[in-house]
SEGURO-445060 format. One line per field, with one value per residue (C-alpha): residue number from 1; x, y, z. Coordinates in steps of 0.1 Angstrom, whole numbers, plus 5000, padded with zeros to 4 digits. Example, Ala and Ser with C-alpha at 12.3 -4.5 7.8 and 13.67 -1.06 7.14 Angstrom:
BEGIN
resi 1,2;
X 5123,5137;
Y 4955,4989;
Z 5078,5071;
//
This chain:
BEGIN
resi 1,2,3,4,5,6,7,8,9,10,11,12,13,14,15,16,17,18,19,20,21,22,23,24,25,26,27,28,29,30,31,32,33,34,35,36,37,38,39,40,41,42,43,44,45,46,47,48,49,50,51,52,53,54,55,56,57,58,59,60,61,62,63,64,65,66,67,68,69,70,71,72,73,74,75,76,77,78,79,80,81,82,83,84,85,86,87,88,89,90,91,92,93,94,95,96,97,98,99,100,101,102,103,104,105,106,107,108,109,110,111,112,113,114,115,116,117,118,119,120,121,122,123,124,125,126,127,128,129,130,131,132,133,134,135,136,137,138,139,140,141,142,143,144,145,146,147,148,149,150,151,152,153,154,155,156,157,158,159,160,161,162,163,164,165,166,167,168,169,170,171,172,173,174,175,176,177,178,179,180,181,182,183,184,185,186,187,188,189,190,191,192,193,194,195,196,197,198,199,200,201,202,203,204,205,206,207,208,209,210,211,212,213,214,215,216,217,218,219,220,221,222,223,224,225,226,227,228,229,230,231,232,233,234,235,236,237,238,239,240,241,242,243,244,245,246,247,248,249,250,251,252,253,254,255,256,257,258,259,260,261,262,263,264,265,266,267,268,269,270,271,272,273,274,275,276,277,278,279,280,281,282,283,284,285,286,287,288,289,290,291,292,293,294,295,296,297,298,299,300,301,302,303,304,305,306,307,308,309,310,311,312,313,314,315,316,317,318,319,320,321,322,323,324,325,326,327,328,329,330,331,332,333,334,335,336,337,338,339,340,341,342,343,344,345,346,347,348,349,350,351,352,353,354,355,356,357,358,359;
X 5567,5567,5553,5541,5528,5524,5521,5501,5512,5476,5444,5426,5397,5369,5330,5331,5291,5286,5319,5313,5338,5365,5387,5384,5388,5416,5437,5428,5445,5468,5480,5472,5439,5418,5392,5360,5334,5320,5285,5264,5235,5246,5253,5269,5299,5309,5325,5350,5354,5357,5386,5404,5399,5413,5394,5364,5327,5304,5271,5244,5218,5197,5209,5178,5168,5200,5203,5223,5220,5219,5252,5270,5263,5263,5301,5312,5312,5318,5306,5329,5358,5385,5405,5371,5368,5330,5334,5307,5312,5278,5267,5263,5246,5219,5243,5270,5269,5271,5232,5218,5184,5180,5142,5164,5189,5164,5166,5206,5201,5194,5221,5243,5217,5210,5252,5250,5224,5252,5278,5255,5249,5283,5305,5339,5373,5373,5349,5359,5331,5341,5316,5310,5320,5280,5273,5290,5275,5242,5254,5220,5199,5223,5219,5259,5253,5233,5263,5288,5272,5267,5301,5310,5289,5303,5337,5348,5374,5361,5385,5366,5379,5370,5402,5419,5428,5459,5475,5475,5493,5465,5470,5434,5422,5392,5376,5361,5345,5365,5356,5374,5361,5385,5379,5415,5431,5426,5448,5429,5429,5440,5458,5494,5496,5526,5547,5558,5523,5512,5504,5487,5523,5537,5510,5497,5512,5536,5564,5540,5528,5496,5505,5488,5454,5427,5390,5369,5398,5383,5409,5397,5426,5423,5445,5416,5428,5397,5382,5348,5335,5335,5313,5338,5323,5335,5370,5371,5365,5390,5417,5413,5415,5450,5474,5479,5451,5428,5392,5363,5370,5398,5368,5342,5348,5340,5304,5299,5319,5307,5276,5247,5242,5276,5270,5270,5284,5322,5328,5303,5313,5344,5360,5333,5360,5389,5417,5439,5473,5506,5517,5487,5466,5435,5401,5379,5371,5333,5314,5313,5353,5352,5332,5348,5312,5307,5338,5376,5383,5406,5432,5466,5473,5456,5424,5400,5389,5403,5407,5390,5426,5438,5409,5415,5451,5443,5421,5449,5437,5473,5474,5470,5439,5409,5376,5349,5313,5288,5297,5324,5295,5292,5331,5332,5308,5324,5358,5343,5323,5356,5374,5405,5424,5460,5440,5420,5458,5467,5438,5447,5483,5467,5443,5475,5496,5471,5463,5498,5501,5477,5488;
Y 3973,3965,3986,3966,3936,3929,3902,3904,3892,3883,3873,3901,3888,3906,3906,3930,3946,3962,3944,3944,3933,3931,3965,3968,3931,3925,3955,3943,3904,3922,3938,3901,3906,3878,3882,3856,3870,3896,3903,3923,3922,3923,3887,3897,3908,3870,3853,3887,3885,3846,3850,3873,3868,3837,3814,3841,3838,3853,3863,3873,3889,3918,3935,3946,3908,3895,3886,3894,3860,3842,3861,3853,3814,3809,3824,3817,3850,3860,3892,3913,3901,3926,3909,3910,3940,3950,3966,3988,4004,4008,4021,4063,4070,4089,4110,4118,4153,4133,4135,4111,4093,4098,4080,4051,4054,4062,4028,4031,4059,4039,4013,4027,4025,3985,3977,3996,3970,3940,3967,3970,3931,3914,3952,3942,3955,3978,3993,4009,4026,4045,4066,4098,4133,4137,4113,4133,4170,4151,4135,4138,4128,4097,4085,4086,4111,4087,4062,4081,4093,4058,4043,4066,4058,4022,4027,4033,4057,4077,4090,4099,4125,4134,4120,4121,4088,4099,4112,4074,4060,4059,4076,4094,4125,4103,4123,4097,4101,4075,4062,4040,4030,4014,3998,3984,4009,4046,4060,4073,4047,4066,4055,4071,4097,4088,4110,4098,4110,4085,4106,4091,4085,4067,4034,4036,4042,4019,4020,4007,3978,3990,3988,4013,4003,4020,4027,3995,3969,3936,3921,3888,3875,3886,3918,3934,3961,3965,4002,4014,4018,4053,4072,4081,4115,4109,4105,4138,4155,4135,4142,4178,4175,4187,4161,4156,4175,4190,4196,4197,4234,4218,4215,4240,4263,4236,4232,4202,4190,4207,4194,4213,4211,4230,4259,4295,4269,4269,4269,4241,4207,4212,4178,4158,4149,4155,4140,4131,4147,4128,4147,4147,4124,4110,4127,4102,4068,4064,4037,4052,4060,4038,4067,4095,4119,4111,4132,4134,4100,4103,4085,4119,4108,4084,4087,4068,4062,4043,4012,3983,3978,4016,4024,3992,4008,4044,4025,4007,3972,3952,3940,3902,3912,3891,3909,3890,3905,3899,3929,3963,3985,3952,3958,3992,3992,3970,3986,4026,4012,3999,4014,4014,3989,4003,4027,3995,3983,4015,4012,3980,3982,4011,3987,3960,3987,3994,3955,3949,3975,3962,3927;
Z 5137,5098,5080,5052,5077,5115,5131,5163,5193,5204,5180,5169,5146,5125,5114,5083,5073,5043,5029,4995,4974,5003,5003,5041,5050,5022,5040,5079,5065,5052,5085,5104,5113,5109,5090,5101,5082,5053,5054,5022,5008,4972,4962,4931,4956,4969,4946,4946,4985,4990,4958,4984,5015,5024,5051,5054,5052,5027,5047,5022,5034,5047,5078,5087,5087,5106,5142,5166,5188,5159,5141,5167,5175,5137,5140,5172,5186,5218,5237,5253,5233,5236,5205,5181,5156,5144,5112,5092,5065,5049,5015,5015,4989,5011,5029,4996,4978,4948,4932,4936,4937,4972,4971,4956,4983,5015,5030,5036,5059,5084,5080,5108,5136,5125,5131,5162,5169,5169,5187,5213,5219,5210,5233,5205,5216,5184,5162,5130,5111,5076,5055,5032,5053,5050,5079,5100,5086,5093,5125,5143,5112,5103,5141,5141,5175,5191,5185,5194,5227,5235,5229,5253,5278,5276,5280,5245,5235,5206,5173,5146,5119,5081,5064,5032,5019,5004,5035,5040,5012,4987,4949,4958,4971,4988,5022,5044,5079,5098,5133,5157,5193,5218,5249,5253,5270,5276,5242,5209,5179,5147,5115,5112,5086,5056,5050,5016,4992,4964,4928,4900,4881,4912,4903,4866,4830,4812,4839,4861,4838,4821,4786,4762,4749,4731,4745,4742,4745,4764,4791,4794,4819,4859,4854,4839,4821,4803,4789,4782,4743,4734,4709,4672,4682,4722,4703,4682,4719,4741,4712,4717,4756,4766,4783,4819,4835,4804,4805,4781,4775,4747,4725,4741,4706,4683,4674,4663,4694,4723,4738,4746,4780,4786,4761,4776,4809,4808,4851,4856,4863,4842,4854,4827,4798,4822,4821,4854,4860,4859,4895,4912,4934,4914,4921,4939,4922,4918,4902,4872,4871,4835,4820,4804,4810,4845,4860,4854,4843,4814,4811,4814,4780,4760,4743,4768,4800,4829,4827,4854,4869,4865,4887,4909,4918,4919,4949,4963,4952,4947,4910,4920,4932,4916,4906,4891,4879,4852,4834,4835,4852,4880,4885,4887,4913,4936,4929,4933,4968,4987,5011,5001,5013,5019,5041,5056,5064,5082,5104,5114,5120,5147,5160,5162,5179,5205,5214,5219,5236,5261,5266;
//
């Protein structure tokens, strides 16, 4: 099978929830799939997933409002379509150790329990699900037990695992609880590990086609390379950050540089002003990966944060990618949200493997 694309011998087609900006359903065309259809409730996300995903719908709306009989007339749906994949990959704020405001975030919690809604009714070939490791911590709370218990009970053959991301050919130490549900044989689904690991030198810096720019720099063209403003004072502290892999303790002993929420606090969140290493995997991409307080975001070597596209790689988003938002915090988001899509791909060349398989 090619590794970079497969063509399937048969038509496997997918309903995307929760797609945001389209890293899961960019990686599944990738790999062949079809992709019929990206619902989310965020409009600001369609004119990024219709730019990308080529014949697709853009479904906005609330999934708590959305019908199952209706979904599936409005697309043509059938149930018990071996060759359809339901995909949901909702928003996890709620169950992330990140802090966060989880009164803000309370609604999501129930996000998994409403797609298991449409599982139930449309009984798809495939189901991939792909969330925070919390869901899974919180299996009974989440509703993901329930789920699982009843996919079971149907017929479905049930992998689900807490992976790394860059055991999969993305630049990113990125854990995800990942769940795919067969009924199309009697074999496990799973993506295959690579055996070849991406590091943060292996996709950004000049050799990779991200010329040096300096922190505030506006890309107005579709390569986005733009960088977040920094403070003059920001600039005194990221110049006394050590290359490739320093922290804020580079300027801890200066006064007038070290802020004073860290004083007396050395060991605590020490990745806030670091900068990534050359030979390493990048730490997880957030939605605030463009700011150089809100983890290890530095750029190894020059004096900024990542850029829009550095962050958009260190994802796995190919560079002809197209990203469009209001604003840099608008493309962050949608950027930090995604599942990645190189590890979208690997899923599906599993799912493609197993159909074929099965003809």
């Amino acid at each position: 099978m090619d590794e970079k694309r497969s063509k399937a011998t048969r038509t496997l087609k997918a309903v995307d929830f929760f797609c945001g900006g389209g890293g899961m359903s960019y990686g599944m065309q990738t790999a062949g799939v079809k992709v019929i259809a990206g619902i989310d409730y965020e409009p600001a996300c369609e004119k990024t997933y219709l730019a990308n995903i080529k014949d697709a719908k853009f479904i906005n709306c609330d999934v708590f409002e959305l019908n199952e009989k209706k979904l599936a007339k409005d697309l043509k749906l059938k149930r018990n379509d071996k060759d359809l994949i339901l995909i949901g990959c909702s928003p996890c704020q709620y169950w992330s150790i990140i802090n966060t405001d989880k009164n803000k975030s309370e609604q999501s919690k129930s996000l998994l329990v409403e797609f298991e809604r449409f599982v139930k009714f449309l009984r798809p070939g495939y189901v991939v699900v792909e969330n925070v490791p919390g869901v899974l911590r919180r299996k009974k709370e989440s509703g993901l037990e329930n789920f699982i218990q009843w996919l079971e009970e149907d017929g479905y053959v049930v992998h689900f695992e807490i992976h790394n991301t860059n055991d999969f050919g993305v630049p990113q130490n990125r854990r995800r609880f990942t769940l795919i549900a067969s009924r199309v044989g009697n074999q496990e689904v799973a993506p295959k590990v690579c055996s070849n690991k991406l590091n943060v030198s292996d996709v950004i810096g000049e050799a990779n086609g991200f010329p040096k720019v300096e922190a505030g720099h506006v890309d107005d063209s579709s390569f986005k390379h733009s960088v977040a403003k920094i403070t003059p004072k920001t600039l005194k502290r990221l110049k006394m950050v050590k290359k490739n892999g320093g922290d804020r303790l580079g300027f801890a002993d200066d006064p007038e540089l070290q802020l004073p929420c860290f004083v007396g606090k050395d060991n605590s969140f020490k990745d806030t002003f670091g900068r990534l290493w050359w030979d390493k995997p990048s730490p997880t991409i957030t939605t605030k990966f463009f700011s150089v307080s809100n983890g290890r975001f530095v750029h190894p070597e020059e004096n900024r944060a990542l850029s829009l596209r550095e962050g958009a790689t260190l994802q796995s988003f190919p560079k002809s990618f197209e990203f469009h938002g209001t604003s840099m915090e608008a493309i962050a988001r949608q950027i930090g949200n995604a599942v990645p899509p190189e590890y979208s791909r690997r899923i599906a060349l599993a799912i493609i493997e197993n159909s074929n398989g099965k003809l």
